[in-house]
C-alpha positions as CSV (number, residue, x, y, z in Angstrom):
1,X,-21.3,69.4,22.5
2,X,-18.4,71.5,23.6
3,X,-14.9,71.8,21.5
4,X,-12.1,72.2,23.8
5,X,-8.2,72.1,23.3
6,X,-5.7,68.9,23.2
7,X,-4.5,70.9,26.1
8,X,-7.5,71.5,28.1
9,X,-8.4,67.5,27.2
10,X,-5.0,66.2,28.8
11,X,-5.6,68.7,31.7
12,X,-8.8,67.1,32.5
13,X,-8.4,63.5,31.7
14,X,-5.2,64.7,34.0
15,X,-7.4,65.5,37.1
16,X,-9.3,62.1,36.2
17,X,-12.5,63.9,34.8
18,X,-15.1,61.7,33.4
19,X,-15.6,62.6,29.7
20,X,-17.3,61.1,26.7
21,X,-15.0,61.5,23.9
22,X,-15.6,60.7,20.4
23,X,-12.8,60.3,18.1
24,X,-14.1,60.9,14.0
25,X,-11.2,59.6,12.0
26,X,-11.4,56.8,10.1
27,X,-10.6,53.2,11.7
28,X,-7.7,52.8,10.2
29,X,-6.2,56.5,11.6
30,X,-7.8,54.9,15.0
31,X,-6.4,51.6,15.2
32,X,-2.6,53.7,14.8
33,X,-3.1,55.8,17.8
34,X,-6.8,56.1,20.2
35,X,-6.8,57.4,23.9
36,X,-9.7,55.4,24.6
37,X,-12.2,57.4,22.8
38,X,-15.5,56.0,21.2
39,X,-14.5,56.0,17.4
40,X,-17.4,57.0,14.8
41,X,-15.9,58.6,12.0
42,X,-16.8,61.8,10.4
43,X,-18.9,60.4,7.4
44,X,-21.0,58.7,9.9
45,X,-21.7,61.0,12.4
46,X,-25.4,61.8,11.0
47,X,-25.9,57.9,9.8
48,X,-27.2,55.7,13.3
49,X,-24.4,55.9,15.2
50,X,-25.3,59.3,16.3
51,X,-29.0,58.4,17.6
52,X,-27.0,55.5,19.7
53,X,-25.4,58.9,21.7
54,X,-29.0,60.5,22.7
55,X,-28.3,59.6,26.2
56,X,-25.1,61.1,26.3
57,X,-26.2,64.8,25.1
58,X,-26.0,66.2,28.2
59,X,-23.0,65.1,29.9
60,X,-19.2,65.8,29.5
């Protein structure tokens, strides 16, 4: 997983990079605002939602 700024997010979805993006509010913080991220809040990262992501460990 790599952490990178709102900045260097909007640069690259800028330059039309392809990135999985996960969004860990809760729904209700989502459903205000998203930017097309996958939503799966903080408390259940570790629950099965996270196993469902395996295939996504080594992309973007």
């Amino acid at each position: 997983m790599e952490i990178i700024t709102v900045q260097e997010l909007k640069e690259r979805l800028d330059q039309g990079e392809s990135i999985n993006l996960i969004d860990c509010r809760e729904p209700f913080e989502y459903e205000e605002y998203n930017i097309g991220a996958k939503l799966i809040p903080l408390g259940d990262i570790q629950n099965e939602h996270w196993n469902g992501l395996a295939e996504l460990k080594d992309r973007k």
